[in-house]
MIBAKE-615886 format. One record per residue (C-alpha): residue in one letter; y, z, x. Coordinates in steps of 0.1 Angstrom, whole numbers, padded with zeros to 4 digits, always signed. Example, Ala and Ser with C-alpha at 12.3 -4.5 7.8 and 13.67 -1.06 7.14 Angstrom:
REM residues 2
a-0045+0078+0123s-0011+0071+0137
//
This chain:
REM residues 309
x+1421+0463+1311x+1439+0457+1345x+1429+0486+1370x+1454+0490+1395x+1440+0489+1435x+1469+0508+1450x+1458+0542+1428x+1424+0537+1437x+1433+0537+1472x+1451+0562+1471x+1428+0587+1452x+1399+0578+1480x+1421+0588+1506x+1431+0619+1491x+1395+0625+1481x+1379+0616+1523x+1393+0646+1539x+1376+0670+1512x+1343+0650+1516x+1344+0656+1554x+1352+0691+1556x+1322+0694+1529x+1298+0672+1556x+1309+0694+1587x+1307+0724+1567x+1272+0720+1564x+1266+0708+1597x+1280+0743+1610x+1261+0763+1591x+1230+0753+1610x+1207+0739+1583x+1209+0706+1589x+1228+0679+1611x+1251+0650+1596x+1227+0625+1605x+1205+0645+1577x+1233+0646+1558x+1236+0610+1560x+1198+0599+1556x+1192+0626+1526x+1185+0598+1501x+1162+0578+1523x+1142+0607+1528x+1146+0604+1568x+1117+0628+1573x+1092+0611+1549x+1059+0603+1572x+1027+0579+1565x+0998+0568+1589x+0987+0536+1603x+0940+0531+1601x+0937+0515+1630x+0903+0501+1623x+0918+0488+1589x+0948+0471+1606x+0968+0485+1575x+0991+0513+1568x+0977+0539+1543x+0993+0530+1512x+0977+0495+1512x+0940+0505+1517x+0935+0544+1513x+0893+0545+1527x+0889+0559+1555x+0856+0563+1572x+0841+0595+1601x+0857+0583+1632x+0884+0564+1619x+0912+0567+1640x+0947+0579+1620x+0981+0571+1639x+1006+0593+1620x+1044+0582+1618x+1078+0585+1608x+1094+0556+1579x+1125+0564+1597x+1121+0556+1634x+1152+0582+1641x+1132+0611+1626x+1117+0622+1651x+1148+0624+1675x+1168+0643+1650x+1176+0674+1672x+1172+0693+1639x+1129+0683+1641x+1113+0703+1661x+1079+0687+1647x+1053+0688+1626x+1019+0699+1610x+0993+0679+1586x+0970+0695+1564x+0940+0682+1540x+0940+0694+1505x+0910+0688+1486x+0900+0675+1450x+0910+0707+1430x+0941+0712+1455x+0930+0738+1475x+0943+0735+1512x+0917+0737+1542x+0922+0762+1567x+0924+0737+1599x+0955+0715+1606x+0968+0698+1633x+1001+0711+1648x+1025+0685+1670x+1055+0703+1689x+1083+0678+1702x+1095+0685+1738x+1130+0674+1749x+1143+0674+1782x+1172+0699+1771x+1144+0727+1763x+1118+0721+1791x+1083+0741+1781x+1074+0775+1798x+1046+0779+1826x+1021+0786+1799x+1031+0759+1777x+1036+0735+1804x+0998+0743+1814x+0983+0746+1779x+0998+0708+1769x+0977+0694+1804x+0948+0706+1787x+0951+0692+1754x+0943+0653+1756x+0947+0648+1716x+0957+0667+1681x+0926+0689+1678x+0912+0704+1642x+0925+0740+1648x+0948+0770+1630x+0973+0770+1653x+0971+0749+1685x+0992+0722+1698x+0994+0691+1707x+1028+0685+1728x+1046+0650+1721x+1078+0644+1742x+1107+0635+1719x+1109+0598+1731x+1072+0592+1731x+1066+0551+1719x+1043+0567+1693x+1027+0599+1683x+0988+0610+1692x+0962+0595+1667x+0939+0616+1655x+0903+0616+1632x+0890+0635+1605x+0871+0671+1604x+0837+0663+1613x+0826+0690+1591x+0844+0670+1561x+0823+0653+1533x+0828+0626+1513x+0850+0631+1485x+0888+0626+1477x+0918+0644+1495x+0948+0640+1504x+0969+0646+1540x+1004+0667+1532x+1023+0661+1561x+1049+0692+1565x+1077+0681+1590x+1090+0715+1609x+1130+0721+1616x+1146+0751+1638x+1130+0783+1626x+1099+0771+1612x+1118+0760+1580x+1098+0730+1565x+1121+0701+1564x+1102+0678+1542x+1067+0677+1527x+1052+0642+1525x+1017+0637+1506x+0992+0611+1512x+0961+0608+1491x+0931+0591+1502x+0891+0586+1496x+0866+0599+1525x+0834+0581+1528x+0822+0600+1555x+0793+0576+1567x+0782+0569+1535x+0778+0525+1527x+0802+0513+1507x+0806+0473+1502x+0826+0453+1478x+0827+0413+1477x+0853+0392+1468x+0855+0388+1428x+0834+0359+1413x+0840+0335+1382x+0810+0321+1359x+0823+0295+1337x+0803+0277+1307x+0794+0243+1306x+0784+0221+1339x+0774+0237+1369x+0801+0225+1389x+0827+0230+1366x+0853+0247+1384x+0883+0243+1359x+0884+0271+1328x+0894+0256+1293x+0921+0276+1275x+0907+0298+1251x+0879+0302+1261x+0855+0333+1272x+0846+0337+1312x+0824+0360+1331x+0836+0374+1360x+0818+0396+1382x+0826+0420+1416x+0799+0428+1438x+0795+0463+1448x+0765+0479+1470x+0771+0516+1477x+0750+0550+1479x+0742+0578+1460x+0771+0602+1477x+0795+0578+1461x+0805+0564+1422x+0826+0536+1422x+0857+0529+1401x+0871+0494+1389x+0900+0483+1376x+0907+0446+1368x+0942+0427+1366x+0955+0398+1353x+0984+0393+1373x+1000+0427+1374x+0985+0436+1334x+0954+0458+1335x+0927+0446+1312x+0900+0467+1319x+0885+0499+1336x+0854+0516+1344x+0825+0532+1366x+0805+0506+1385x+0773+0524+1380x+0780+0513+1341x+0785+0478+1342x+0823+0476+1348x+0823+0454+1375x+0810+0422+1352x+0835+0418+1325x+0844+0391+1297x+0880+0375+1299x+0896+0353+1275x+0912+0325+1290x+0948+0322+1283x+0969+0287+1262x+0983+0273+1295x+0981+0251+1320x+0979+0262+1358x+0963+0290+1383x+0960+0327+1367x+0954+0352+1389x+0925+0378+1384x+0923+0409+1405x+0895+0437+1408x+0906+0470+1424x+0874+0492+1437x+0874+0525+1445x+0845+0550+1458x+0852+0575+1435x+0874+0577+1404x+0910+0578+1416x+0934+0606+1400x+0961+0595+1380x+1000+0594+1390x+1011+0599+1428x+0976+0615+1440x+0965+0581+1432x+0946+0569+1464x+0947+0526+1469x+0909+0508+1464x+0899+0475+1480x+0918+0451+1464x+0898+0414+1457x+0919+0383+1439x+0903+0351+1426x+0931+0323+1411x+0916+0306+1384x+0924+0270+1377x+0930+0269+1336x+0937+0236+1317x+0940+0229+1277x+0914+0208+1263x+0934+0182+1242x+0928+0178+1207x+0898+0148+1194x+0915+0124+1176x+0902+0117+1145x+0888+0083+1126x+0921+0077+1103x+0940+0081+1138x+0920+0062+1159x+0916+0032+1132x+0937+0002+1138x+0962-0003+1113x+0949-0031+1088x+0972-0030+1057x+0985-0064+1043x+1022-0073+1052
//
């Protein structure tokens, strides 16, 4: 079936002006800007921290230890520009959801709105985002990045989760942003690289196809903790279970092929919630080399051929 171009055209430029007028309809009743408008499906407001001690961003290694530092940012680098932010809070939610009473507050300043006396003086007192019910830490708009912070000294170990809440005109919450994570406090937790133990020869280092392979994680940790382990073959989960009973040694069956399979263990301190409260572990990967043994040939095969012509 032919589709004709010219009606198409013509119907998207009858259709723009009514699309406009619907963008800077919104944008005058004072809600939200067209760059929101614009950014809505990226989530523009959508936060996430950086551990500097782990060099990694949350989402790739979710531990954090007491005195950690926490460098909180914005996906979108234009967020916090958007003259529709006016900043934003974090909060710690606990196991059974219940939010602690501290938070830490950040106010953007912006040349257009200089601060008042008072304002002006508390922000030269406050050298970092304190643990508090309501005090602020003032960030000017165009600041390279926002304040780190740590943890509640008075937190234990235990699993949470950081709700960042990011504050428009008003006090109306623009977005909500949750980011779950495992607290160790200064409890000793240690996990090793994943190890292989195959039969035969002591240095064999090649696994035969079809064939059954230990493979073991080392894990030293204390009593405040219980550690969690998942295992992976590739992306395909194979196995599960608390360290404390014996799930960091497991059987595998070697696969029919010929090459490297991947094997991953995933280690977490404590048991990690299912869904998106699900915190990362320390991720380990050993690449096994994997070869299929070739059949013995048999006497009648092997036998030279001796029949009478």
């Amino acid at each position: 079936m032919r589709i004709r171009t010219d009606r198409i055209f013509g119907i998207f430029l009858i259709s723009l002006p009514f699309f406009l007028f619907f963008l800077f309809s919104l944008n005058g009743c004072g809600e939200t800007s067209l760059d929101t408008i614009l950014y809505l499906p990226f989530n523009p407001y959508k936060m996430s921290v950086f551990l500097d001690e782990k060099q990694q961003p949350i989402d790739n290694i979710a531990i954090i230890n007491s005195g950690d530092t926490i460098r909180p940012y914005f996906l979108n680098s234009r967020s916090e520009r958007d003259s529709d932010v006016t900043g934003f809070q974090v909060f710690l939610q606990t196991a059974d959801r219940a939010i602690r009473k501290e938070r830490l507050v950040y106010t953007f300043t912006r040349p257009a709105s200089p601060m008042t006396e008072d304002a002006a003086a508390a922000a030269t007192e406050i050298t970092g985002p304190y643990w508090t019910e309501n005090i602020p830490v003032f960030v000017p708009v165009r600041s390279v990045e926002l304040p780190a912070f740590i943890l509640p000294e008075t937190l234990g170990a235990g699993q949470y989760s950081m709700l960042f809440q990011v504050v428009g005109k008003d006090g109306v919450v623009l977005s909500s942003t949750e980011k779950p994570f495992h607290f160790l406090a200064d409890a000793h937790f240690v996990v090793k690289d994943p190890q292989v133990y195959l039969p035969g020869e002591p240095d064999m280092h090649i696994a035969t196809a079809d064939t059954h392979i230990l493979l073991t994680v080392p894990v030293v940790w204390d009593e405040r903790l219980d550690p969690y382990i998942v295992w992976y073959e590739g992306s395909k989960e194979f196995g599960a279970g608390k360290v404390s009973e014996g799930a960091n040694r497991i059987v595998w069956t070697v696969p029919k092929l010929t090459g490297f399979k991947n094997i991953s263990a995933e280690v977490f301190p404590f048991q990690p919630f299912e869904g998106s409260r699900k915190a990362s572990g320390i991720t380990g990967t050993i690449s096994i080399p994997i070869m299929v043994k070739k059949a013995e040939s048999g006497y009648f095969d092997a036998a030279p051929d001796e029949s009478v012509h």
